[in-house]
N, C-alpha and C positions, 0 to 999 in steps of 0.2 A: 536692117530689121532690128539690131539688138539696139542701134540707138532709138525708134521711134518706142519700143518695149519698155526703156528708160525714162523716155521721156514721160510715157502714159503712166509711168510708174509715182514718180513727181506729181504727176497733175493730181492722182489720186490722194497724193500725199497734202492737200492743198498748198501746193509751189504755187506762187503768183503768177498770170500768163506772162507777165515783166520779165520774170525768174527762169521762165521754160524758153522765152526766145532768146536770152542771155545766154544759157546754158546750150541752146543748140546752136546757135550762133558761136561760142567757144573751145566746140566739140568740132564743129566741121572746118576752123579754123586749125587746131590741133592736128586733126588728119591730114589737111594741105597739107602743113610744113612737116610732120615726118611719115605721112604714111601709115600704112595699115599693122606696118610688122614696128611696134615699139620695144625700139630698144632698152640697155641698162641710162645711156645717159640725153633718153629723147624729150623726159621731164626739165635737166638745168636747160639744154640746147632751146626749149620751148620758150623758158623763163629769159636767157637771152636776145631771143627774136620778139620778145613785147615788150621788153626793156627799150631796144633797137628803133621802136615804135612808138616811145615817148610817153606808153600807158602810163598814167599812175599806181602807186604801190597797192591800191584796192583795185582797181579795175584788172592787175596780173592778180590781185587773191581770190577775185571772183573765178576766173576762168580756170584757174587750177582749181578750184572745188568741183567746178563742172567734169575736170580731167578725172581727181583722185575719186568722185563719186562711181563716175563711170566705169574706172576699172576696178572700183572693189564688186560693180553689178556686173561686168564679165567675168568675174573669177582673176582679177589679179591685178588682187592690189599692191597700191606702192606706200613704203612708207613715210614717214614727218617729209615733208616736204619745207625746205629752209628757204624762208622768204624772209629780207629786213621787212617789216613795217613802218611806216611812219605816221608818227603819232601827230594826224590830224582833228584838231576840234572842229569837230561839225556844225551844222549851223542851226544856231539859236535864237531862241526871243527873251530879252529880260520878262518881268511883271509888266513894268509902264507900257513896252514894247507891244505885249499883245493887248494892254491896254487901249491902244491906241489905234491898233489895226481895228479891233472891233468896233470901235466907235465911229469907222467907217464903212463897216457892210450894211448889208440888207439884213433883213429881219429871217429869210431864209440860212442867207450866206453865214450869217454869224451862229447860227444855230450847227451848222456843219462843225464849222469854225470850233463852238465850244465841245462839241462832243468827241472831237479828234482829241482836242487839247487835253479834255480832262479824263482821257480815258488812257493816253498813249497807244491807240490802235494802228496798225499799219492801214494802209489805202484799202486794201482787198477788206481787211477786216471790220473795216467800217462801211463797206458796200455790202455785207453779207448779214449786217445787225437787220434784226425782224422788230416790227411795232411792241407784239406783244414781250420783247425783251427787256423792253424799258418799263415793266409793271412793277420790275423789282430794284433796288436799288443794286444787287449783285447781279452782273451781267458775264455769262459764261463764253469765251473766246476760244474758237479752232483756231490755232496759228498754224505758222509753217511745221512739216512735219507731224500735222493732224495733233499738237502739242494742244493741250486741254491748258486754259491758266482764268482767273476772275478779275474782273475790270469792277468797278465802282462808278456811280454814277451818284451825283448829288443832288436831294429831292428836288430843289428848284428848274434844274436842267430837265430831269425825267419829266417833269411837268410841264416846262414849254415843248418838250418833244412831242408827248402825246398830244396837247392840245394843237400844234401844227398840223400834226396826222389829223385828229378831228375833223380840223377843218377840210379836209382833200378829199372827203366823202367818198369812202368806200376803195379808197388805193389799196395796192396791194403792197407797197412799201413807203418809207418814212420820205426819201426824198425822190426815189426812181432815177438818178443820176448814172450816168458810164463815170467809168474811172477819166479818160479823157475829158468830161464835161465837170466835172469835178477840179483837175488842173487846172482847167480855164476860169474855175470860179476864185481860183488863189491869184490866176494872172492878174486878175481884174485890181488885186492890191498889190501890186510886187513893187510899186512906188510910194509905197506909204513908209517904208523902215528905209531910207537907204545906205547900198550899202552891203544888203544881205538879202541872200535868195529866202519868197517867201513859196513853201513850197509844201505841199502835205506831210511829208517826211520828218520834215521842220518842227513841226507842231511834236510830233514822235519824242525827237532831242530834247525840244522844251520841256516837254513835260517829265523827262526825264532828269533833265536837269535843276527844276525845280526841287524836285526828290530830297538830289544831293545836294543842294543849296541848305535846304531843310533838316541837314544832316539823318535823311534815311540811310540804314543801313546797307549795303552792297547789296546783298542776297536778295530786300527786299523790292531793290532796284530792280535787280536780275528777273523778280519774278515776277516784276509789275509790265512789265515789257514782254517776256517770254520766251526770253536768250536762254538757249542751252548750253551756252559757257559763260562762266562768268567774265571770263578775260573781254569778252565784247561789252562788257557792261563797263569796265574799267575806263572807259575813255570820258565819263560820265564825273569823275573824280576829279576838276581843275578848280523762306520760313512761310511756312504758310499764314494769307493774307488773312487778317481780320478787317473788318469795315472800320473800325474803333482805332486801328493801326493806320490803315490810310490816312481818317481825316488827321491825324495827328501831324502825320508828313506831306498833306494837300494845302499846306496853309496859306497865307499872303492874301492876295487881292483878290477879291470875290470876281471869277470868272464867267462864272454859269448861272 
């Protein structure tokens, strides 16, 4: 009972469905291997037996989030939990790179395409944008954690979007896509860069990493994105937002 109360608790929070099957998936795995009564040392014994299992250094720091979440929502929490990390660069697109993808989609496809790119939206957060959001050039995002942060959209883009809606006569959304049917539209170019996964997410890094290419500020990384620690933002390295301060760090090849 207290895990499904947890769970509902997340969804509310808007946790991605991704995120809530992760999390109970990592929850009911924990229980297996020690049981109902946790001990003082059931946390390292746990981190051992995914080690055991060949997981990587993120996929054991997911699961222990899902762990240390759960028990600060029963009443008893554990504290720092000592994990190395390894400092993986995620995966990215140069300028030419996403150049080149787009010069391959569809006139739908590419429109997804730029609006992930130049907004650095997560998956969920881009399935959840409304038509009439793109009237404004500042576009207001729920992330995870119900975290409030503003994405920027640049005129030309806000212009093919509406005028795509236009056309769909009387929909009720921009593209009406599942997250699922969405994936598959990235499948369709996963052999255009090769070499590197092309993949929603992707688009996320890039545009992130254009940022810091552009030598934006960390903070402003941090808050373009809507990481609540900065230390997540740091692997981007290899204030509230004005519109006048984006375009200054959006530069390079005309995307949108």
């Amino acid at each position: 009972m207290k895990l499904k109360e947890f769970l509902k608790q997340r969804e509310t929070w808007n946790y991605s469905k991704c995120t809530l099957v992760a999390y109970r998936c990592a929850l009911a795995e924990f229980f297996r291997f020690n049981g109902r009564k946790i001990k003082k040392d059931s946390i390292d014994r746990f981190i051992e037996h995914l080690k055991a299992r060949g997981l990587t250094t993120n996929s054991i720091r997911m699961k222990l989030a899902a762990v240390k979440e759960y028990m600060k929502f029963v009443g008893k929490p554990v504290g720092k939990i000592k994990l190395h990390i390894e400092k993986k660069i995620p995966d990215y697109f140069t300028d030419d790179e996403i150049s080149l993808i787009r010069s391959k989609m569809s006139e739908r496809d590419r429109l997804i395409f730029d609006v992930m790119y130049n907004t650095g939206v997560r998956l969920g957060e881009f399935l959840s944008l409304k038509p009439e959001q793109f009237n404004n050039p500042t576009v207001s995002i729920v992330g995870k954690g119900k975290k409030e942060r503003q994405v920027f959209l640049p005129d030309n883009l806000r212009k093919r979007v509406l005028e795509f809606y236009a056309k769909k006569n009387g929909s009720k959304g921009i593209f009406e896509l599942s997250r699922a049917m969405i994936h598959k539209v990235f499948h369709k170019y996963r052999d255009v860069i090769q070499g590197k996964n092309l993949h929603p997410h992707a688009l996320r890094h890039s545009f992130a990493t254009r940022l810091a290419n552009n030598k934006a500020p960390l903070e402003f990384i941090q808050k373009s994105l809507g990481h609540s620690n900065i230390s997540t933002t740091l692997i981007y390295t290899h204030t509230v937002q004005k519109e006048d301060e984006f375009k200054k760090y959006w530069s390079g090849k005309d995307v949108a």
